[in-house]
N, CA, C and O atoms as a GROMACS GRO file, in nm:
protein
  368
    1UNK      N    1   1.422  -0.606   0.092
    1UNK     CA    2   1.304  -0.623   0.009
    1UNK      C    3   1.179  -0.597   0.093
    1UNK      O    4   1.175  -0.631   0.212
    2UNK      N    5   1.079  -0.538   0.033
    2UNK     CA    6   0.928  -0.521   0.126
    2UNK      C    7   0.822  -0.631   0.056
    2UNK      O    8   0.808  -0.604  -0.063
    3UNK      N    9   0.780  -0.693   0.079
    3UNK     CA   10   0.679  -0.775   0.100
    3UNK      C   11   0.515  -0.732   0.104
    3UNK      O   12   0.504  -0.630   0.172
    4UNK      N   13   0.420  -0.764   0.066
    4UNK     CA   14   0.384  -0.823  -0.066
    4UNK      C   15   0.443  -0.692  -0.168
    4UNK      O   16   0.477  -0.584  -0.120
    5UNK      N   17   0.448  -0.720  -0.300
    5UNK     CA   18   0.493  -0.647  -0.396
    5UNK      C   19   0.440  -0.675  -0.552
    5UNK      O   20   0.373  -0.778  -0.562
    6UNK      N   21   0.453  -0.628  -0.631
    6UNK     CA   22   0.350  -0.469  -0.596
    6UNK      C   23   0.177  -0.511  -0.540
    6UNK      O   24   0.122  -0.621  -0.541
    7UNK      N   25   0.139  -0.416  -0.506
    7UNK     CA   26   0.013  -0.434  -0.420
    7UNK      C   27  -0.106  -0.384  -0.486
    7UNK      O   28  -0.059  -0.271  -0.501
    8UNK      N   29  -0.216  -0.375  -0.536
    8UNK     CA   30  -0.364  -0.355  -0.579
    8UNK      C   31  -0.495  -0.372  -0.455
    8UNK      O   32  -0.567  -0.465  -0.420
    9UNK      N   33  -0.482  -0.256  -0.423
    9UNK     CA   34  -0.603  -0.275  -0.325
    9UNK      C   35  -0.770  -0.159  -0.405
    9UNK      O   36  -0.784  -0.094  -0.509
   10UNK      N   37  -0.853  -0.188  -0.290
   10UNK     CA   38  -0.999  -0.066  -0.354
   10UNK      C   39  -0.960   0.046  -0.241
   10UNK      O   40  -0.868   0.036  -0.159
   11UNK      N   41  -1.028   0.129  -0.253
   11UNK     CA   42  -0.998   0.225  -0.184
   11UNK      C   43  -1.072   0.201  -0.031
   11UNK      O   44  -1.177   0.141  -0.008
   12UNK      N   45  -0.991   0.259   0.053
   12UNK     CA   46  -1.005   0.193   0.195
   12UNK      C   47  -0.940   0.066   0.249
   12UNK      O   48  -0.935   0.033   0.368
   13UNK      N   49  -0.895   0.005   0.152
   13UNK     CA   50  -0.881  -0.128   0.184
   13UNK      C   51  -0.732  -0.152   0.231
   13UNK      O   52  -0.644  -0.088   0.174
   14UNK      N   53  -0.695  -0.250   0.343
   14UNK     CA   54  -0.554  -0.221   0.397
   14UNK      C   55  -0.496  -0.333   0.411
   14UNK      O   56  -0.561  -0.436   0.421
   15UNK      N   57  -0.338  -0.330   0.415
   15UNK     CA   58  -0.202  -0.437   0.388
   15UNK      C   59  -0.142  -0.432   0.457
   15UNK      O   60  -0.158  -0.331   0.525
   16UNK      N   61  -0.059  -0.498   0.489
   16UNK     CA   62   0.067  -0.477   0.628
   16UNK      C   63   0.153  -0.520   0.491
   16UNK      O   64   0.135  -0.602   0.400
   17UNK      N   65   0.289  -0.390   0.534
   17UNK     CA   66   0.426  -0.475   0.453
   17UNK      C   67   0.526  -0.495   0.539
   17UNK      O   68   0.537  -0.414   0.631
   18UNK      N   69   0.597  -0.576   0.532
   18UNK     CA   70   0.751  -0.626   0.607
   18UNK      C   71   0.850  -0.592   0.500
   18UNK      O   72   0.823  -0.600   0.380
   19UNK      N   73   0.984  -0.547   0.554
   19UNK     CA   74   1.112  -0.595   0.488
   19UNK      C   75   1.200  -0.651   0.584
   19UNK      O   76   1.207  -0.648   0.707
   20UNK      N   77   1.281  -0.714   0.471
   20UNK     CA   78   1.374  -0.760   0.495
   20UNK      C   79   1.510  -0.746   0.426
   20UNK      O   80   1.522  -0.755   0.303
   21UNK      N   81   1.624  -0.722   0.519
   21UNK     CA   82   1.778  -0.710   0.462
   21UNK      C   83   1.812  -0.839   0.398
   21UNK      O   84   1.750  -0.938   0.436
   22UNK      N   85   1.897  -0.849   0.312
   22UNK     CA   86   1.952  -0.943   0.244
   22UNK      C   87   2.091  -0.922   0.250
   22UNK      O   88   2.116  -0.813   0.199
   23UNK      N   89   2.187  -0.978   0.288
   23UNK     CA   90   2.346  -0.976   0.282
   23UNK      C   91   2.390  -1.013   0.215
   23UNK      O   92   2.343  -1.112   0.160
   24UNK      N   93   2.535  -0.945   0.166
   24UNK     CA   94   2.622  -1.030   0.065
   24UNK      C   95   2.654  -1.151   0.109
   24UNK      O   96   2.721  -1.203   0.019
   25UNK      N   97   2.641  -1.232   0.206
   25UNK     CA   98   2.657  -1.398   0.251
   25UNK      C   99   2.514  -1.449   0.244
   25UNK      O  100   2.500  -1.557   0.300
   26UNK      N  101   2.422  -1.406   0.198
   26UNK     CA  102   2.310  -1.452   0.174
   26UNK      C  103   2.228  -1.480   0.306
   26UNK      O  104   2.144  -1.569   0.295
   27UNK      N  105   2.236  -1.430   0.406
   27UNK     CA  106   2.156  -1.425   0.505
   27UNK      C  107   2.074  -1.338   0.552
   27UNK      O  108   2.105  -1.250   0.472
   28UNK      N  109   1.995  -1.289   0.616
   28UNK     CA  110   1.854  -1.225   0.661
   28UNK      C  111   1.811  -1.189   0.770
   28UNK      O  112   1.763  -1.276   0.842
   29UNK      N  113   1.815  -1.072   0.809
   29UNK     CA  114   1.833  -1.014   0.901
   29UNK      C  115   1.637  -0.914   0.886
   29UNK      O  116   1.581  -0.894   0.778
   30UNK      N  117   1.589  -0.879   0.999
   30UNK     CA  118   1.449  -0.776   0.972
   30UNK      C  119   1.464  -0.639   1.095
   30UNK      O  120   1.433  -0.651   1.214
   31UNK      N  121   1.517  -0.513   1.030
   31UNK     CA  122   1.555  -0.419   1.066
   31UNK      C  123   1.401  -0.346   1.102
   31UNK      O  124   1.286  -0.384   1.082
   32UNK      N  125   1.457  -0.227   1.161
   32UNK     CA  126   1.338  -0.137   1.171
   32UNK      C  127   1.346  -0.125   1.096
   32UNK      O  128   1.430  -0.180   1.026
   33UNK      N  129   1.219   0.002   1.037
   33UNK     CA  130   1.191  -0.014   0.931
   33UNK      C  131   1.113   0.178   0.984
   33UNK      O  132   1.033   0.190   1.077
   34UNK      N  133   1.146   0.258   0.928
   34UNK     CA  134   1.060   0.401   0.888
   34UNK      C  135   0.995   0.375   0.746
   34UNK      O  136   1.068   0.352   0.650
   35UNK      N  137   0.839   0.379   0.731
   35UNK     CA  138   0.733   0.428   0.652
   35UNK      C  139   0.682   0.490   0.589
   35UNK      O  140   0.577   0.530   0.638
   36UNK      N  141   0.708   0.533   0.465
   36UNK     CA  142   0.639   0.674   0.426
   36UNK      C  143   0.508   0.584   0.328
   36UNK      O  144   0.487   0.464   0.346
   37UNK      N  145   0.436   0.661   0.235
   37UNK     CA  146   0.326   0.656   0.159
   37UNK      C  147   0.341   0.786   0.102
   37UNK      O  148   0.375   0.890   0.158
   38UNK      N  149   0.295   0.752  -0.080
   38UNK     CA  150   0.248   0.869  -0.131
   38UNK      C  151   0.107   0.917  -0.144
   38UNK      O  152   0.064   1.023  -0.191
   39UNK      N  153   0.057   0.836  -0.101
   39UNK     CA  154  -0.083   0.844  -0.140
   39UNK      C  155  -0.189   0.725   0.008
   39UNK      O  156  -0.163   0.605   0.006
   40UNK      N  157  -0.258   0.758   0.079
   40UNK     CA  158  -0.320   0.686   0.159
   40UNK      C  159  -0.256   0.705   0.291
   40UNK      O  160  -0.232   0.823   0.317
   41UNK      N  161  -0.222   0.618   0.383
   41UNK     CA  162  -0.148   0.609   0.514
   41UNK      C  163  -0.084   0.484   0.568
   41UNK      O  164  -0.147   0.378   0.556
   42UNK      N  165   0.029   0.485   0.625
   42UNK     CA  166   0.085   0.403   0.665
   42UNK      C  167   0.114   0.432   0.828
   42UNK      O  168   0.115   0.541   0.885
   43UNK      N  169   0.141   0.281   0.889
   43UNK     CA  170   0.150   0.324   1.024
   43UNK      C  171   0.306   0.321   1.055
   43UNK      O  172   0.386   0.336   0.962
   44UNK      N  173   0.343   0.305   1.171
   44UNK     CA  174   0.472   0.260   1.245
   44UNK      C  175   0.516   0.116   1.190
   44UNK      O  176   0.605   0.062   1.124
   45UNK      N  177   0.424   0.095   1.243
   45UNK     CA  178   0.463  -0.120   1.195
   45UNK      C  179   0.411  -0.167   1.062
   45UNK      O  180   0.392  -0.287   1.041
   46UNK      N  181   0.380  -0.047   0.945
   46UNK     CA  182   0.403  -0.120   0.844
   46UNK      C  183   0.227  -0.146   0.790
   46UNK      O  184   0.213  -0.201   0.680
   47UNK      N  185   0.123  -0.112   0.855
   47UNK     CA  186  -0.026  -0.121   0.783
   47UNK      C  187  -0.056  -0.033   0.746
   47UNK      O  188  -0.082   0.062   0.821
   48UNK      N  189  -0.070  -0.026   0.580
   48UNK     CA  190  -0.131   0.060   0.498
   48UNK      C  191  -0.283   0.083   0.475
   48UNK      O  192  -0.356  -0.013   0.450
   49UNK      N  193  -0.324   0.190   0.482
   49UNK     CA  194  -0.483   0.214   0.437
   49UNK      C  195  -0.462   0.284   0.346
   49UNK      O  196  -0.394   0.387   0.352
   50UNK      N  197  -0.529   0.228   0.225
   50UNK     CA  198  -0.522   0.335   0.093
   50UNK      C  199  -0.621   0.452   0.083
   50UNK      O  200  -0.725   0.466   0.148
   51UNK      N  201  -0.581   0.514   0.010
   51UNK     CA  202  -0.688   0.667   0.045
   51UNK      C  203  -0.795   0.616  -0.046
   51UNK      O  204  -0.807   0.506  -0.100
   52UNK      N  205  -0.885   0.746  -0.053
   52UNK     CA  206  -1.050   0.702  -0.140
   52UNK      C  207  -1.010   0.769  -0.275
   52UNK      O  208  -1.097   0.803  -0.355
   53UNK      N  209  -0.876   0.789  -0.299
   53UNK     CA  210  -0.888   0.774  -0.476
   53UNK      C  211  -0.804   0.700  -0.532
   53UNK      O  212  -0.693   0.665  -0.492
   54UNK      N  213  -0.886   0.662  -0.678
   54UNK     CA  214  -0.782   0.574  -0.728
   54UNK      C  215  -0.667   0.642  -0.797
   54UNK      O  216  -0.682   0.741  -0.869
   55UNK      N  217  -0.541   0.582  -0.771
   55UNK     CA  218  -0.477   0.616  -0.856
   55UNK      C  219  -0.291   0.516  -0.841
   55UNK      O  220  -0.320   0.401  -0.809
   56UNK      N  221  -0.168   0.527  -0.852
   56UNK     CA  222  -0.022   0.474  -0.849
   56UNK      C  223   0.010   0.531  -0.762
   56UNK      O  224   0.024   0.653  -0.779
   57UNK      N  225   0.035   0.483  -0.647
   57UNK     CA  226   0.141   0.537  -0.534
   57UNK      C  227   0.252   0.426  -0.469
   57UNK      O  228   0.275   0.305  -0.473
   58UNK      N  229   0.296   0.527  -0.417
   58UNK     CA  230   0.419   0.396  -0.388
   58UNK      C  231   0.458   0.420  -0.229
   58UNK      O  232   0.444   0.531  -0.177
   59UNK      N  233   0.500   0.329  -0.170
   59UNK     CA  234   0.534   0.308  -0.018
   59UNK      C  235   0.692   0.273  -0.033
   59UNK      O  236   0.749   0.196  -0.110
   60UNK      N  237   0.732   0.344   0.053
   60UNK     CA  238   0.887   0.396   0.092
   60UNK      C  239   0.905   0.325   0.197
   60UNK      O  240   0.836   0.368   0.289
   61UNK      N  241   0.999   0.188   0.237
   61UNK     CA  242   1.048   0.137   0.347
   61UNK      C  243   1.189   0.164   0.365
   61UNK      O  244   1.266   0.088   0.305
   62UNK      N  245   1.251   0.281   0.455
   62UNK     CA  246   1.406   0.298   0.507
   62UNK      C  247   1.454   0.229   0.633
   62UNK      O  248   1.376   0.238   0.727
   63UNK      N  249   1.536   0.180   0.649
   63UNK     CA  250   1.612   0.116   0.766
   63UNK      C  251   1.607   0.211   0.850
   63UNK      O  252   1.652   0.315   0.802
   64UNK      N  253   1.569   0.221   0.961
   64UNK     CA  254   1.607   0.328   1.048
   64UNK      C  255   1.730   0.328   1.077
   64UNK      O  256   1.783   0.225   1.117
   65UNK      N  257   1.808   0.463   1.058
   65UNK     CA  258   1.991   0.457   1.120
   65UNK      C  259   2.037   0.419   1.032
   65UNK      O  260   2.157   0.404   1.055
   66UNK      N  261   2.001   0.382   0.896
   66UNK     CA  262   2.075   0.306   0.785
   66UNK      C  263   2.046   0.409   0.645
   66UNK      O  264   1.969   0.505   0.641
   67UNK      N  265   2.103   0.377   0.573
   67UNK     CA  266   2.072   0.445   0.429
   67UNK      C  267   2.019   0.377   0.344
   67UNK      O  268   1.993   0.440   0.242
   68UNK      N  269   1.978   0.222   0.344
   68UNK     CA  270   1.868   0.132   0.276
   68UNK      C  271   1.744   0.180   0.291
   68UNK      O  272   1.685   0.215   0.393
   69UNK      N  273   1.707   0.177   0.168
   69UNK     CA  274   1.555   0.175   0.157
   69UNK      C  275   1.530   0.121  -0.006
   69UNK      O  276   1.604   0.122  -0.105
   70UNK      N  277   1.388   0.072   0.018
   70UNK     CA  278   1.276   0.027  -0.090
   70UNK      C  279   1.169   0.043  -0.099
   70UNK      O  280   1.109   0.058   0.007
   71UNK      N  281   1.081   0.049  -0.241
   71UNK     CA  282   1.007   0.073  -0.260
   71UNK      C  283   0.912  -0.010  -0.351
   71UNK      O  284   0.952  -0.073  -0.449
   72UNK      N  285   0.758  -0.003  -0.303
   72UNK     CA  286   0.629  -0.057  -0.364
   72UNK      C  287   0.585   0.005  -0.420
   72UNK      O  288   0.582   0.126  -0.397
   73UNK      N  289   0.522  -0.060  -0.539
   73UNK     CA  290   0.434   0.036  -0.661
   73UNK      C  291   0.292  -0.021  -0.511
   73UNK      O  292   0.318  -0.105  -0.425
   74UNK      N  293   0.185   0.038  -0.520
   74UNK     CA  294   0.079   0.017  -0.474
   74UNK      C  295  -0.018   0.117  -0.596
   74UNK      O  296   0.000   0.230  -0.642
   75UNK      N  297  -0.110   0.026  -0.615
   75UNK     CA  298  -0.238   0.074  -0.716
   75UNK      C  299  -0.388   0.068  -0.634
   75UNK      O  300  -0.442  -0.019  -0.565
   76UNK      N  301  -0.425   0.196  -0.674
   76UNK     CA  302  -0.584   0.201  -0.618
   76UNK      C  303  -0.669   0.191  -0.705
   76UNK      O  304  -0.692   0.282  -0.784
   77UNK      N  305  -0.740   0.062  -0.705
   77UNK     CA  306  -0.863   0.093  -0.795
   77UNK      C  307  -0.978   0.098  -0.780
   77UNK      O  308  -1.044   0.014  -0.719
   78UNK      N  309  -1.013   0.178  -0.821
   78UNK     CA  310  -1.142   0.235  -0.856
   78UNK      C  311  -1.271   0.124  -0.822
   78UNK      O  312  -1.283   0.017  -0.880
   79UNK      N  313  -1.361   0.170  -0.721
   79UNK     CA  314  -1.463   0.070  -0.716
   79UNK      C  315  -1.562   0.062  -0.814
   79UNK      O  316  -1.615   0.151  -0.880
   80UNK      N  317  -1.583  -0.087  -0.815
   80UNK     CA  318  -1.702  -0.089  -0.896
   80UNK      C  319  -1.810  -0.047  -0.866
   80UNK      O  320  -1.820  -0.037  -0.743
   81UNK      N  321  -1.914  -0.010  -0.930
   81UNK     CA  322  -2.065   0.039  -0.916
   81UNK      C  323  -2.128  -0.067  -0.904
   81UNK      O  324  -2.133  -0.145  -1.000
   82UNK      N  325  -2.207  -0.100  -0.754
   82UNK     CA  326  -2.279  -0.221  -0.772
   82UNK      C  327  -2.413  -0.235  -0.795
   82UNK      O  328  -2.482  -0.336  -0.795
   83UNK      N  329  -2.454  -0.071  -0.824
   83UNK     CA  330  -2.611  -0.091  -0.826
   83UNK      C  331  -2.676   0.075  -0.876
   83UNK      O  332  -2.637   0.174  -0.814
   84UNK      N  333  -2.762   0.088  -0.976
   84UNK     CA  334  -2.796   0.202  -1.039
   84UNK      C  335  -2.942   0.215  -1.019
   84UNK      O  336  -3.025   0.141  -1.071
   85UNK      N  337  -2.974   0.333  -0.925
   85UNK     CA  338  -3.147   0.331  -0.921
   85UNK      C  339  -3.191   0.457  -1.004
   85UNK      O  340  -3.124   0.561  -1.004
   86UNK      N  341  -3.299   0.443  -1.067
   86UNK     CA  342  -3.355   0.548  -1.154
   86UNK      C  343  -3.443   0.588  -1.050
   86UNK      O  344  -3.464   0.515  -0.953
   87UNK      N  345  -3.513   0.738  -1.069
   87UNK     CA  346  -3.605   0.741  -0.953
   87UNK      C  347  -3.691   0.863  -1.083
   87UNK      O  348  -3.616   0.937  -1.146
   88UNK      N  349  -3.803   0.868  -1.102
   88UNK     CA  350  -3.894   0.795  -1.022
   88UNK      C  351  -3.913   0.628  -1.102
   88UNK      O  352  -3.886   0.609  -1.221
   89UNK      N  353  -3.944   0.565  -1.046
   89UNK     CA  354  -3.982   0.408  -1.122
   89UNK      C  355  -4.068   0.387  -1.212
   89UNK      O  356  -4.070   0.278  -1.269
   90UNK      N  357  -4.152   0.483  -1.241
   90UNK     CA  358  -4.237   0.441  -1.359
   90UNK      C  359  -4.230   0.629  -1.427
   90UNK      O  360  -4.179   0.730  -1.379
   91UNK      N  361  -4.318   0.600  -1.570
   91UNK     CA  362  -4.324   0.759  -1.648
   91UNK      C  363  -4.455   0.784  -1.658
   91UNK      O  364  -4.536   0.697  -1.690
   92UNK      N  365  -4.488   0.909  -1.630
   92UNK     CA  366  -4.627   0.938  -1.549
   92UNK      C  367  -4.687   1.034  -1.723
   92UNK      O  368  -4.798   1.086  -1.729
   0.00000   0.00000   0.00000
């Protein structure tokens, strides 16, 4: 499993994910782990920076040497507008 799940960040904004194996005896083991991203960047150890658009991408965690892997929905949204200037300030 990867950790947090699913994820909503603004654009730029960044997460670290972990996984973890789960066994049929119910115990827990934390493998390497290879990284991908569809959208934004991910590092080696797992910190994501989302790119500057919004949109559904998802992050790919594979076991290294293993054939497990999982996956995160991650959502970019769209920043809000915090401020609208008219120019010129008055009508002449």
């Amino acid at each position: 499993d990867i950790t947090p799940s699913p994820v909503t960040l603004a654009p730029s904004q960044s997460t670290t994910f972990s996984g973890v194996l789960t066994w049929d005896d119910g115990t827990q083991s934390s493998p390497g782990i290879s990284w991908t991203a569809t959208g934004g960047s991910i590092s080696s150890a797992g910190v994501y920076r989302a790119g500057s658009v919004a949109g559904n991408y998802r992050v790919i965690g594979k076991v290294i040497g293993g054939k497990r892997a999982d996956t995160v929905a991650v959502t970019v949204a769209a920043s809000p507008i915090v401020a609208v200037t008219v120019t010129p300030t008055a009508a002449k």
